[in-house]
C-alpha positions as semicolon CSV with decimal commas, in nm:
position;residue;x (nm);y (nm);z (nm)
1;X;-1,684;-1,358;-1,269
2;X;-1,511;-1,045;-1,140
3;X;-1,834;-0,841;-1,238
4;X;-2,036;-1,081;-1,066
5;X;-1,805;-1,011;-0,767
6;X;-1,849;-0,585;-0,840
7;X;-2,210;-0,586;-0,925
8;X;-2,264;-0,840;-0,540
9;X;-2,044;-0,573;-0,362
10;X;-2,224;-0,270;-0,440
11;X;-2,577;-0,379;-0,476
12;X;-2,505;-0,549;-0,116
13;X;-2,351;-0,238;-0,032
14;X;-2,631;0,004;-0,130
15;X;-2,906;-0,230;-0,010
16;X;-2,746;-0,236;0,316
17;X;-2,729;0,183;0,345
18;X;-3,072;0,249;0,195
19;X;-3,266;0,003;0,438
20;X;-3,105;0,166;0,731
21;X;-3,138;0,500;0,620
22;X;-3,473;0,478;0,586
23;X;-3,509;0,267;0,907
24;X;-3,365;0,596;1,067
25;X;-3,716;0,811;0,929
26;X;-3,980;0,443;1,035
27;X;-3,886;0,431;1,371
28;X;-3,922;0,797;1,519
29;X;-4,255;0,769;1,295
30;X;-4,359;0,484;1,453
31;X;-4,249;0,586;1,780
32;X;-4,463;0,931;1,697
33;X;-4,733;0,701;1,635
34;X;-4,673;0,845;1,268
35;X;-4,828;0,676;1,047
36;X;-4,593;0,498;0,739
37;X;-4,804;0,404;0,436
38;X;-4,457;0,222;0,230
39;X;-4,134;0,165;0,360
40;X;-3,954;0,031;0,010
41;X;-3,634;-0,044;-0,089
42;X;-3,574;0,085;-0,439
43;X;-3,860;0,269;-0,648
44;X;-4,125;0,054;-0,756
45;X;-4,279;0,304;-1,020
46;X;-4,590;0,117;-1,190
47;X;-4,504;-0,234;-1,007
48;X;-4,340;-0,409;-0,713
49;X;-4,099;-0,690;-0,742
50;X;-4,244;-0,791;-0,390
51;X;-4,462;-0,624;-0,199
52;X;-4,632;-0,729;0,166
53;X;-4,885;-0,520;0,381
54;X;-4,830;-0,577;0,761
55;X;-5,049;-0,349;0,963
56;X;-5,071;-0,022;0,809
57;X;-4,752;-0,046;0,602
58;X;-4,685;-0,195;0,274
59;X;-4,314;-0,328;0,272
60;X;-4,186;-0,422;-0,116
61;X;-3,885;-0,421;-0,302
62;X;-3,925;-0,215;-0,639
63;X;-3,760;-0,263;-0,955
64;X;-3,581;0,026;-1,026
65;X;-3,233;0,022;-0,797
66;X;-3,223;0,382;-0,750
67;X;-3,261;0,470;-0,376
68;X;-3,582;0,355;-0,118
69;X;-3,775;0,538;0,074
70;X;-4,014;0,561;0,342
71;X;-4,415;0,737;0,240
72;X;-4,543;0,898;0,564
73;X;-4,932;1,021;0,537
74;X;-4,981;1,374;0,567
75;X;-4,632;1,423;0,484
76;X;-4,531;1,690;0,140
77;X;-4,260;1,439;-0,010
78;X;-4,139;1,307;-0,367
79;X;-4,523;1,121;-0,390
80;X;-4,713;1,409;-0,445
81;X;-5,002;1,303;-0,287
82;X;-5,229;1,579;-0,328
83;X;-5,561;1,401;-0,315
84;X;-5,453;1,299;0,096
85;X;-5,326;1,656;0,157
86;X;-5,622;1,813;0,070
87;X;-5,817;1,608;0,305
88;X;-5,785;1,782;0,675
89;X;-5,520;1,676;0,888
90;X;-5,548;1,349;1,103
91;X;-5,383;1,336;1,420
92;X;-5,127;0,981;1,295
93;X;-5,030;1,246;0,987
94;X;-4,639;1,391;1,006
95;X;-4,814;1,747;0,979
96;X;-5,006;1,662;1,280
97;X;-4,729;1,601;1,476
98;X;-4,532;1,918;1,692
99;X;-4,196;2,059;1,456
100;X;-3,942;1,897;1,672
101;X;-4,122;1,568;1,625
102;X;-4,109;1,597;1,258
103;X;-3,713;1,737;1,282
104;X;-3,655;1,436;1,459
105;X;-3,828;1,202;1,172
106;X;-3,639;1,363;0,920
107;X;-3,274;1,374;1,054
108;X;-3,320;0,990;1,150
109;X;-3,197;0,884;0,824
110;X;-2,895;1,039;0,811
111;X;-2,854;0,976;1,217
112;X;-2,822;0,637;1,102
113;X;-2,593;0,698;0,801
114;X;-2,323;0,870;1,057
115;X;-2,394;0,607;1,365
116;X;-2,361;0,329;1,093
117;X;-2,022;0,490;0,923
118;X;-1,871;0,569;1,295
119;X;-1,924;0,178;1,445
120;X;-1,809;0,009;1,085
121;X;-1,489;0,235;1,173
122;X;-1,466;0,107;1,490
123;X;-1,514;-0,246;1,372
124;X;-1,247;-0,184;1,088
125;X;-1,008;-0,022;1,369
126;X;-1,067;-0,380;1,594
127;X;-1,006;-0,636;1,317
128;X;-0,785;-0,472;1,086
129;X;-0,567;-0,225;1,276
130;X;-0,434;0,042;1,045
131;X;-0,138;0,018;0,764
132;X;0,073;0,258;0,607
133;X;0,429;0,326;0,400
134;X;0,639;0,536;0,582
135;X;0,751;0,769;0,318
136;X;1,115;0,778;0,431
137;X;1,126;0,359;0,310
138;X;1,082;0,429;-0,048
139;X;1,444;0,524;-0,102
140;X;1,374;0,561;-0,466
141;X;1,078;0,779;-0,462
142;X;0,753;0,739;-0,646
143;X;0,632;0,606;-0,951
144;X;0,464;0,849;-1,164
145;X;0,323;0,717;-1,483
146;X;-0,048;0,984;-1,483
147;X;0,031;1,197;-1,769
148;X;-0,097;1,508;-1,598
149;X;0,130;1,444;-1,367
150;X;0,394;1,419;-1,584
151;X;0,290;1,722;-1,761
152;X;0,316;1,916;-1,436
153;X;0,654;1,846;-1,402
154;X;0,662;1,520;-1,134
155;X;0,886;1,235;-1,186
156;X;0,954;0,870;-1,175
157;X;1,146;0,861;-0,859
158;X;1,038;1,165;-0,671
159;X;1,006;1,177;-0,289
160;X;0,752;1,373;-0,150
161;X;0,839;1,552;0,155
162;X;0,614;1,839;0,215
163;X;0,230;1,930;0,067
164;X;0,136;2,316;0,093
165;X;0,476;2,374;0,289
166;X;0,365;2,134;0,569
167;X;0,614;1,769;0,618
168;X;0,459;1,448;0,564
169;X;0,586;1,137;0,657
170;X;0,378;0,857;0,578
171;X;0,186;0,768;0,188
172;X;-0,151;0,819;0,309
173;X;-0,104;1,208;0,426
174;X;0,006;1,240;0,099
175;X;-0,298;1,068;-0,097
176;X;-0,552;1,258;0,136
177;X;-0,382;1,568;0,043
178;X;-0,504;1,532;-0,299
179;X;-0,798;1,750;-0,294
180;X;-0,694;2,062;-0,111
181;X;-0,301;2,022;-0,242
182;X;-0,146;2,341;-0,418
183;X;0,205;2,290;-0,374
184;X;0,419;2,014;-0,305
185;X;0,843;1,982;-0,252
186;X;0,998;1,697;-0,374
187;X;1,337;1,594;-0,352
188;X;1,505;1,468;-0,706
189;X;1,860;1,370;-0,694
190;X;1,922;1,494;-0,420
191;X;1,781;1,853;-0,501
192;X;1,447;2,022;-0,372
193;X;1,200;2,093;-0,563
194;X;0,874;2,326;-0,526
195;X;0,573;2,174;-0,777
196;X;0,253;2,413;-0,794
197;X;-0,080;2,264;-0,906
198;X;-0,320;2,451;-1,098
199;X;-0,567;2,563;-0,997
200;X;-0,814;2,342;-1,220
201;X;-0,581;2,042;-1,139
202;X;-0,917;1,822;-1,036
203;X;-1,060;1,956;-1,337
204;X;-0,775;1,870;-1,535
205;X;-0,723;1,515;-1,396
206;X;-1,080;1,432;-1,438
207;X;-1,081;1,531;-1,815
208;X;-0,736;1,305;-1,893
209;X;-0,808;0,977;-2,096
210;X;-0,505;0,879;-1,905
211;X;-0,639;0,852;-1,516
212;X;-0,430;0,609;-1,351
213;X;-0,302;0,607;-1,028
214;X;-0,102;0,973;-0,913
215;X;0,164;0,845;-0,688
216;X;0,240;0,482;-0,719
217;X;0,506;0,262;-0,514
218;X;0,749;0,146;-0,687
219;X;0,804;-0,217;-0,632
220;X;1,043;-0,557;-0,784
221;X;0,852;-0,744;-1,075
222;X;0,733;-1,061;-0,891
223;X;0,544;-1,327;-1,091
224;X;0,198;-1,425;-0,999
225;X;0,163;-1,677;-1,299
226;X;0,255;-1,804;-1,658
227;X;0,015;-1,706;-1,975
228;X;-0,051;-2,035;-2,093
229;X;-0,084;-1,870;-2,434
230;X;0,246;-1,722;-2,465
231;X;0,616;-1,826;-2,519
232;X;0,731;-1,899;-2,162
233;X;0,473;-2,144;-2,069
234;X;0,692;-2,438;-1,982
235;X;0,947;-2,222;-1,779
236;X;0,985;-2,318;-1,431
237;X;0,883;-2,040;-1,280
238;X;0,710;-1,973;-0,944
239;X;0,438;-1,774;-0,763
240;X;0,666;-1,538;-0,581
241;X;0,954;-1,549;-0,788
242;X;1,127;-1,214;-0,761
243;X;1,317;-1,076;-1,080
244;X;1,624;-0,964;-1,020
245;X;1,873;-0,907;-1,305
246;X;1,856;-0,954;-1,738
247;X;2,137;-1,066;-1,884
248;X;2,345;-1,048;-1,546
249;X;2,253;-0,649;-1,553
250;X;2,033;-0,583;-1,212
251;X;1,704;-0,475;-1,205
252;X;1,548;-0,293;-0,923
253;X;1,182;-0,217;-1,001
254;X;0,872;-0,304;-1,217
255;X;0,875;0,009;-1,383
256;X;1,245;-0,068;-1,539
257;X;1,104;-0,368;-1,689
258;X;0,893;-0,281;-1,971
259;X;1,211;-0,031;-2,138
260;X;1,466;-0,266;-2,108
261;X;1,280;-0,540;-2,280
262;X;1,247;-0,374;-2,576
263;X;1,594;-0,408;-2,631
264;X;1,510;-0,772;-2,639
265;X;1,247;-0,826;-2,889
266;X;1,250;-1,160;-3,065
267;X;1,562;-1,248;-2,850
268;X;1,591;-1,502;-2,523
269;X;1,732;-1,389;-2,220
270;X;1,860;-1,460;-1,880
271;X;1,704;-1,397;-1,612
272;X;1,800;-1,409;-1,248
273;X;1,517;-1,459;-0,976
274;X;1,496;-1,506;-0,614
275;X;1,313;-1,787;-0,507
276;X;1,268;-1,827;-0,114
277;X;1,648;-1,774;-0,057
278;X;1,808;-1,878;-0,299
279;X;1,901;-1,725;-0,652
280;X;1,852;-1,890;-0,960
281;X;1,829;-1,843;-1,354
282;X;1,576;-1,895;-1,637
283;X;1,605;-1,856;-1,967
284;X;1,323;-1,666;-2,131
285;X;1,224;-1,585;-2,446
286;X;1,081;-1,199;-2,565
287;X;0,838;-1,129;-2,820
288;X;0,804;-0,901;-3,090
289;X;0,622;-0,679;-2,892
290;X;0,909;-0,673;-2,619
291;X;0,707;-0,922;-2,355
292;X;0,764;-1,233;-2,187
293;X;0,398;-1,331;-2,099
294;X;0,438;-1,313;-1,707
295;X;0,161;-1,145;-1,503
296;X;0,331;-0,971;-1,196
297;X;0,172;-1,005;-0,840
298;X;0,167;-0,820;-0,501
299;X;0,279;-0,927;-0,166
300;X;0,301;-0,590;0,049
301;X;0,483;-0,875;0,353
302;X;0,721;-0,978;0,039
303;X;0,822;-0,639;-0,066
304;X;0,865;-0,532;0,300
305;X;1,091;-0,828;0,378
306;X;1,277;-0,740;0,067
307;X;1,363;-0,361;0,219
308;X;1,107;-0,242;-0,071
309;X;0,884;-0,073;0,146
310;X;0,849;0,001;0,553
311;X;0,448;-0,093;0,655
312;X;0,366;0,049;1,019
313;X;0,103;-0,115;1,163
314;X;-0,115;-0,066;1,450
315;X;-0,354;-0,285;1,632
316;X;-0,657;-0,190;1,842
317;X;-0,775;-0,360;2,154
318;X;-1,168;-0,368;2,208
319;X;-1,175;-0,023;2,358
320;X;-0,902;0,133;2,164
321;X;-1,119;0,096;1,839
322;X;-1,376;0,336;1,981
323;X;-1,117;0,625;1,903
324;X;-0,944;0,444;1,626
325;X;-1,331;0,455;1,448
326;X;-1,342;0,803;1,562
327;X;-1,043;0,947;1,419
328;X;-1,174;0,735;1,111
329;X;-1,437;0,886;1,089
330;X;-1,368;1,243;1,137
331;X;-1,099;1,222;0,873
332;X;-1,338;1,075;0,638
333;X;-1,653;1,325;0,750
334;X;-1,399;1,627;0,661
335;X;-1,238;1,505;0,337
336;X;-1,621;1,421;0,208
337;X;-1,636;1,803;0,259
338;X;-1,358;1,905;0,105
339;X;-1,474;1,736;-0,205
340;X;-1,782;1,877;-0,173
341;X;-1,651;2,228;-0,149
342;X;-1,404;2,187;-0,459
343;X;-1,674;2,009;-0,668
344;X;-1,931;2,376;-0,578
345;X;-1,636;2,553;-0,657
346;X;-1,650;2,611;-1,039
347;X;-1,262;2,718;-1,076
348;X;-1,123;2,417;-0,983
349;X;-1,308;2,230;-1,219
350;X;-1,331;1,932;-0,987
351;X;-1,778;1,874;-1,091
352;X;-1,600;1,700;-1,419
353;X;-1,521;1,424;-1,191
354;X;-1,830;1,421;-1,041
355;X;-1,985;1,056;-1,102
356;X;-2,295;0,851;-1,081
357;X;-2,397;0,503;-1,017
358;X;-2,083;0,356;-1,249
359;X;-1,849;0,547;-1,046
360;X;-1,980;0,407;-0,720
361;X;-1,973;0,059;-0,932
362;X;-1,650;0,061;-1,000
363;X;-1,485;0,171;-0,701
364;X;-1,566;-0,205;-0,532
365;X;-1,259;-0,426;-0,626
366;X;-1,287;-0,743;-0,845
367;X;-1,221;-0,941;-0,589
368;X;-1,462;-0,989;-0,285
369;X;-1,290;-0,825;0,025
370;X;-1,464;-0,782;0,336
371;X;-1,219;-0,518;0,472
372;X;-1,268;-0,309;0,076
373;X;-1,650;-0,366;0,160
374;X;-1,677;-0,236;0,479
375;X;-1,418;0,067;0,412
376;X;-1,620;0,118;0,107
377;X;-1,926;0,081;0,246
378;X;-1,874;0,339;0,557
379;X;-1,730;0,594;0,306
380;X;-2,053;0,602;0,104
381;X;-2,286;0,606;0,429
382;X;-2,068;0,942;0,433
383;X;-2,155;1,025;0,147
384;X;-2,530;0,973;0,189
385;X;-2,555;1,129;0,503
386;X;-2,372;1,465;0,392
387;X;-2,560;1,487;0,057
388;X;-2,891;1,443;0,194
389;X;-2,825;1,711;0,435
390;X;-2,783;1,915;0,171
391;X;-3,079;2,203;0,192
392;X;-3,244;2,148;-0,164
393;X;-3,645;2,024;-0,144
394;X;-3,703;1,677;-0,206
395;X;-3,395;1,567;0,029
396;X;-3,397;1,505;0,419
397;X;-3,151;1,841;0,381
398;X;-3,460;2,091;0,262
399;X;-3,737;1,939;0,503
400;X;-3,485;2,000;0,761
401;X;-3,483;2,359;0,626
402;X;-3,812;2,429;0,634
403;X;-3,889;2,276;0,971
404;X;-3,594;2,501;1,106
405;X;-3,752;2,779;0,950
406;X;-4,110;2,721;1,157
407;X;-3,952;2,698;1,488
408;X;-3,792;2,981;1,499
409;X;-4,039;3,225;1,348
410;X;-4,329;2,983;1,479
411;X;-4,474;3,009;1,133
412;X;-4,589;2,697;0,935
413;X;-4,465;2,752;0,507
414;X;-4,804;2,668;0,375
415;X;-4,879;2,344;0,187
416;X;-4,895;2,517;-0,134
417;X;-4,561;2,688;-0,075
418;X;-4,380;2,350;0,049
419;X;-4,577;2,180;-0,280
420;X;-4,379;2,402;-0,503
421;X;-4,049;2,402;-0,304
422;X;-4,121;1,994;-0,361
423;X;-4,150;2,035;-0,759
424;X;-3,831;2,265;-0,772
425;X;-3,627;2,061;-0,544
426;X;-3,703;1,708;-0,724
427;X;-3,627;1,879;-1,062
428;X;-3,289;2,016;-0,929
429;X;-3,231;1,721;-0,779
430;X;-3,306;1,507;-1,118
431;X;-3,033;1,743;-1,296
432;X;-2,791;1,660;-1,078
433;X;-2,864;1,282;-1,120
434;X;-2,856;1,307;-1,495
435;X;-2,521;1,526;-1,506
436;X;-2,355;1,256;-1,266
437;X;-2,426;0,993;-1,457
438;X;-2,404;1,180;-1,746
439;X;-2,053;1,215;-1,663
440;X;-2,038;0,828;-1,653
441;X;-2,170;0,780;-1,984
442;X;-1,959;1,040;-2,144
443;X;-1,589;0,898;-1,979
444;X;-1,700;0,555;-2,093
445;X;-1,812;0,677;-2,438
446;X;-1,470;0,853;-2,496
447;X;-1,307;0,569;-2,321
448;X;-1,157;0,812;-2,016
């Protein structure tokens, strides 16, 4: 069921984003009196899983889920059509039509990815507000469990206080620091401490087997429910029930759990729990392999109530959101860049991360969540928009670059040259493709 839910979000997702995008090149086109041949959501190479003319356009769905796009007559794109372009030019082609009419058709798409990114922002900013830890609440630091991480020198109960000499004071400064971070002071027991990252740290962190989460709050063990396989099955125990003490012994966090139960194996203990107000006991029994057979859960509200964590919150009116989107999406606009920059940046190793279609898969949670949708959805509008900009033939990016190119020398690239530029750009772009998600199939194969 939970890839059911994955596999809904992001096809949903990517539908939604490729549609619009190419909306964004149809309607200048049309309003151009361009005229479109196919407007198509994924690639139907040989066949169409549906396909309807209206007018002079042929609408379909193909079968191969790996983009859309648009086919404009008299227009040098991924189609190849060399039989039309040797015919002369008709006056509904794209090269019929003035440069800035044609800059205009090709920036629509990724108009539409930013417009569509910016307004889901503001949407987010009106019905979700924004949430964060204050950094100063986790009075016992972070928990670090990445092995890189750990390797580096960071440990289980360190609290951040400063990235690249600059404070921070709430979690997610320091999770968006992530890319561009090369320093960062901790205090531990009371003692500062500077911690430099390598340069290669992306590199490094992409090529771990061991990739979980860097900085991690550390939280009480709270049950969610009872294997009904395993020992404890009949134990009255609750959704919510907080653990608080083994064998009369206290236990703060989660992450004390796992160690002192191996000093338990085979053995039943005594466990003290919260339970609305109220403490009470259970007696519990421990495996051989030092577990009781509880699955923990997550209330952020419980934890905070508990003095676990401080959330700040902030709510939007209608007109508030505007800049609440805005700020959204500037901060997401320049951290897409960032990436970008550290990925074409060879040193720090961060293009081993670089993913394809299973990375986009399985960023969408298991569980359907419209607010996860949408944030995930405007991030990778972002993402579309920025790397179709990019200036390589065969993407909005290097039509953009050519047409930029003819109005200000007022010199046309001829056909030929823009045929070749085509060919070039669609095999660069194909090697990028395969080395993403070549980089999928490699993690999975070595199980990283």
């Amino acid at each position: 069921m939970e890839f059911v839910i994955k596999i809904s979000q992001f096809l949903l997702s990517l539908s939604l984003l490729i549609v619009l995008h190419e909306l964004g090149h149809f309607i200048p086109a049309k309003l151009f009196k361009t005229k479109v041949e196919k407007f198509y959501l994924f690639f139907d190479v040989k066949y169409s899983l549906l396909k309807k003319k209206i007018g002079d356009t042929v609408y379909g769905i193909g079968w191969l889920p790996l983009g859309g796009y648009v086919k404009i007559a008299g227009m040098i794109d991924e189609s190849m059509d060399k039989e039309q372009m040797a015919q002369p030019p008709q006056p509904w082609e794209f090269r019929s039509k003035p440069a800035w009419q044609r800059l205009i058709i090709m920036l629509g798409g990724v108009t539409v990815n930013f417009i569509l990114a910016y307004f889901i922002y503001v949407f987010i900013s009106f019905a979700y507000g924004d949430k964060d830890y204050t950094l100063e609440s986790l009075k016992d630091g972070y928990l670090i469990e990445n092995q890189l991480m750990l390797d580096l020198g960071f440990k289980t109960g360190d609290k951040v206080i400063a990235v690249n000499g600059e404070p921070v004071e709430a979690h997610s400064d320091v999770i968006k620091s992530l890319i561009s971070a090369e320093e960062f002071t901790v205090e531990r027991n009371n003692e500062t401490k500077k911690i430099n990252l390598p340069e290669d740290f992306l590199g490094q962190l992409s090529s771990r087997k061991n990739r979980s989460s860097l900085f991690n709050l550390r939280v009480p063990f709270m049950v969610a429910k009872v294997d009904d396989t395993m020992q404890n099955k009949d134990v009255d125990l609750k959704q919510g029930d907080v653990l608080l003490a083994i064998n009369g012994k206290g236990i703060r966090y989660f992450d004390q759990l796992e160690p002192r139960l191996k000093n338990y194996k085979n053995q039943t203990i005594t466990a003290t729990l919260l339970r609305d107000n109220d403490s009470i006991e259970r007696e519990l029994k421990v495996n051989s392999n030092g577990k009781i057979g509880v699955f923990p859960g997550i209330s952020e509200n419980k934890f905070e109530e508990l003095g676990y964590i401080d959330i700040t919150r902030k709510e939007y009116t209608f007109l508030e959101s505007f800049g609440g989107g805005a700020d959204k999406f500037v901060d997401q606009v320049a951290g897409y860049f960032d990436q970008l920059k550290a990925i074409f940046t060879p040193s720090t190793g961060a293009y081993k991360g670089l993913g394809g279609f299973k990375a986009i898969f399985d960023i969408f949670p298991e569980v359907w969540s419209w607010e996860a949708f949408w944030r995930l959805t405007a991030f990778l509008s972002i993402m579309l928009a920025i790397l179709n900009l990019l200036p390589i033939p065969a993407l909005d990016g290097g039509h953009v670059m050519f047409l930029l190119y003819e109005m200000i020398s007022g010199r046309k690239p001829s056909e030929k040259f823009l045929e070749r530029a085509q060919i070039v750009g669609f095999f660069i772009l194909i090697a990028l493709v395969l080395f993403a998600n070549g980089n999928d199939v490699f993690r999975w194969i070595t199980n990283r």
